[in-house]
C-alpha positions as CSV (number, residue, x, y, z in Angstrom):
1,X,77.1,142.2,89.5
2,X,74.8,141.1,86.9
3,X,72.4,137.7,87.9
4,X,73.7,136.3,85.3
5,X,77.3,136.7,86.7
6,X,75.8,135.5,90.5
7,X,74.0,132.5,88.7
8,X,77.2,131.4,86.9
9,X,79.2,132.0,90.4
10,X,76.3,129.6,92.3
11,X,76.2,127.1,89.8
12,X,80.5,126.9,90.1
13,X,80.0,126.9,94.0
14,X,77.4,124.3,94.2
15,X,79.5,122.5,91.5
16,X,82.4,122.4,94.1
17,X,80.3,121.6,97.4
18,X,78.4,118.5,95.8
19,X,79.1,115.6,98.0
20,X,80.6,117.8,101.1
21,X,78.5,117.6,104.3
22,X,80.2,119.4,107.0
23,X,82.4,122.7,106.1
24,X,83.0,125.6,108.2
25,X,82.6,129.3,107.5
26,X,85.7,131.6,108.7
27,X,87.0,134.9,108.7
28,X,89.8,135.7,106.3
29,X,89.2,139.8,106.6
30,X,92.8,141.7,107.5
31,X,94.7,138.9,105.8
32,X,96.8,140.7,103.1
33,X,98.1,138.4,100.3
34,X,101.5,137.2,102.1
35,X,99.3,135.8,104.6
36,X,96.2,134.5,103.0
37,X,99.1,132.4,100.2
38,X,100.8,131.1,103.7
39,X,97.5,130.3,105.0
40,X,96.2,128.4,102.1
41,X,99.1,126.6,101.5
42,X,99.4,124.8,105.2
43,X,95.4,124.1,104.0
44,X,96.5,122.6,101.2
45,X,99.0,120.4,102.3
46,X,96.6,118.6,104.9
47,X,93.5,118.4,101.8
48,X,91.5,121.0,103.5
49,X,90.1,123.8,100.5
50,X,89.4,127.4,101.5
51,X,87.1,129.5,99.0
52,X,86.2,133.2,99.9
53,X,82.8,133.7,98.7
54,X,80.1,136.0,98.9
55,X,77.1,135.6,101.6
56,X,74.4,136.2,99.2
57,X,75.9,133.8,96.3
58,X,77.2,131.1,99.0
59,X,72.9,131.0,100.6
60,X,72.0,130.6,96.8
61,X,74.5,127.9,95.7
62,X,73.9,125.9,98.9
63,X,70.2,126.1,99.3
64,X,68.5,123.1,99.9
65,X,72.3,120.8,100.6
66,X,73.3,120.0,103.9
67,X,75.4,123.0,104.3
68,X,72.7,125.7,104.0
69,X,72.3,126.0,107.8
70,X,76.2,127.4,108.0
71,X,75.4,130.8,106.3
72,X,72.1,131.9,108.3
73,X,72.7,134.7,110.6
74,X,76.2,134.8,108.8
75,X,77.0,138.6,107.8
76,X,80.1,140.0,106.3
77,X,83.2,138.8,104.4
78,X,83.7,135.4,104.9
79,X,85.3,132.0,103.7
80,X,83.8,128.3,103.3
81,X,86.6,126.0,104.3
82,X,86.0,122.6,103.4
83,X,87.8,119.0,103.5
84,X,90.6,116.9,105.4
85,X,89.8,113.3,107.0
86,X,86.4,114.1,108.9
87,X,85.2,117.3,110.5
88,X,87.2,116.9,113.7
89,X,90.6,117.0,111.7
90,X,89.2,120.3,109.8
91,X,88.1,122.0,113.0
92,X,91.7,121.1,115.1
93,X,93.4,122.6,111.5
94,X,91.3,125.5,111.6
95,X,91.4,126.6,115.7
96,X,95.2,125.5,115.1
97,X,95.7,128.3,112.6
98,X,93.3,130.9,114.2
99,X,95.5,130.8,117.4
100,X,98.7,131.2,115.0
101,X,99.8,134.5,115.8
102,X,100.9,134.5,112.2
103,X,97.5,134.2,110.7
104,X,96.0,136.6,113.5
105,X,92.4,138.2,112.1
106,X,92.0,134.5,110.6
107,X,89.1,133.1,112.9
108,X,86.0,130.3,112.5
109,X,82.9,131.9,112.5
110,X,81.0,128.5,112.4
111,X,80.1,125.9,110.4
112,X,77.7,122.5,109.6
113,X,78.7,118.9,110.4
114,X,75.9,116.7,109.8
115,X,73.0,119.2,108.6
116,X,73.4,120.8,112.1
117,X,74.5,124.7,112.7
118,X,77.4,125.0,114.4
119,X,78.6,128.3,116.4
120,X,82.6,129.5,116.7
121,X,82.3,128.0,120.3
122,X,81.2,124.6,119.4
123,X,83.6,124.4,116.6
124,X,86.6,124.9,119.1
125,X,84.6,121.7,121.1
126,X,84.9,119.9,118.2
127,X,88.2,120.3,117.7
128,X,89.3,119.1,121.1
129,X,86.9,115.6,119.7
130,X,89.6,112.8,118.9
131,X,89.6,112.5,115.0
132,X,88.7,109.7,113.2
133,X,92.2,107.3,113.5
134,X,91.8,108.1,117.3
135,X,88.5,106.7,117.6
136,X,89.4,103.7,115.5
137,X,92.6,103.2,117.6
138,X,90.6,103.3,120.8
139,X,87.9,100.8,119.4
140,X,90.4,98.3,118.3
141,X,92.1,98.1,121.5
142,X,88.7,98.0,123.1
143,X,87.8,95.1,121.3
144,X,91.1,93.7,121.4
145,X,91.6,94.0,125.1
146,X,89.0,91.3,126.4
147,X,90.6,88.8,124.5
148,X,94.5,89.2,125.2
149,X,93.2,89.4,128.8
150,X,91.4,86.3,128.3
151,X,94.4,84.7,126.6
152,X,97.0,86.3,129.4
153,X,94.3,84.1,131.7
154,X,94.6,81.3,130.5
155,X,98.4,81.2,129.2
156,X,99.7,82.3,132.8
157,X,98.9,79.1,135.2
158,X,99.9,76.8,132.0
159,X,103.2,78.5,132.4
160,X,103.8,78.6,136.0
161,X,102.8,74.8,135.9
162,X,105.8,74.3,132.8
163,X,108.3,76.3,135.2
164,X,107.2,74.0,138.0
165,X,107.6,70.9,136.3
166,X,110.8,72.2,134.7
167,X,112.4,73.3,138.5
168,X,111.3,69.2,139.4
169,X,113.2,67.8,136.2
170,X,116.5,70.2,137.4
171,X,116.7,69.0,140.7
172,X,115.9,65.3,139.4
173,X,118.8,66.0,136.5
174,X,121.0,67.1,139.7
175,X,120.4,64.8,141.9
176,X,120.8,61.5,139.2
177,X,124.3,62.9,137.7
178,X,125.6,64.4,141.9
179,X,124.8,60.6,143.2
180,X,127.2,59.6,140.7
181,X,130.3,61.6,140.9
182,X,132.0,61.4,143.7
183,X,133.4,64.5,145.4
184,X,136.9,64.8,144.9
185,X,138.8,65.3,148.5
């Protein structure tokens, strides 16, 4: 391949990475084309963007971003796999397909989240993280809980003192309408 071919394919790679800081690297090797369409289509359909690139082109395109410390020590065919919510909800998509029996040489290599490397191991960790909408979920209901406690507090002896006074007005009711009726013998 001519530089000028490799230039032209690190400028389009670059091009397509601007503004992504976390991706991770995987193995698509043994996937015939039946398989790889399959695979990139369940990709597609949660936002997630798989590219097959090569190592030497993928160090050159992303040298200097975020994502460079994903391809050190990386060797072989591999793919860059990028997108989805955050980088939690791209690593559960990606161990979630790797342990499909379907997709079965498909496998993460590694990756970057936040300019850091990460290995095959710690992207299965991270996928076991709750995403994004999980964390917000369990925040609001953090924040949330000291008040309806708060509220449950002060709402409950207001109430027991209503039933209380309500009990006092039936048994007044009772007594002022019994005292005058008569039972009839």
């Amino acid at each position: 391949m001519s530089k000028l071919v490799k230039q032209m394919l690190s400028d389009e790679l670059r091009r397509r990475l601007s503004g992504v800081e976390h991706a991770l690297v995987v193995s698509v090797a043994g996937l015939d084309a039946q398989k790889t369409f399959k695979l990139r289509r369940e990709l597609r359909a949660k936002n997630i963007r798989l590219m097959v690139v090569k190592n030497s082109v993928a160090r050159r395109a992303v040298e200097g971003t975020p994502l460079a410390p994903a391809f050190e020590q990386m060797e072989g065919s591999l793919a860059v796999v990028w997108g989805g919510e955050d980088v939690v909800s791209l690593a559960k998509e990606v161990v979630r397909l790797a342990e499909d029996k379907q997709f079965a040489p498909f496998a993460a290599r590694g990756g970057v989240m936040d300019g850091a490397r990460l290995t095959a191991e710690q992207v299965k960790a991270v996928s076991k993280w709750p995403s994004r909408a999980e964390q917000l979920s369990l925040l609001v209901g953090q924040i949330l809980g000291p008040g309806a406690q708060l509220a449950a507090q002060l709402l409950g002896p207001g109430g027991a003192l209503a039933s209380q006074i309500q009990q006092l007005a039936e048994k007044e009711q009772a007594a002022a309408s019994g005292g005058e009726a008569a039972p009839a013998c």
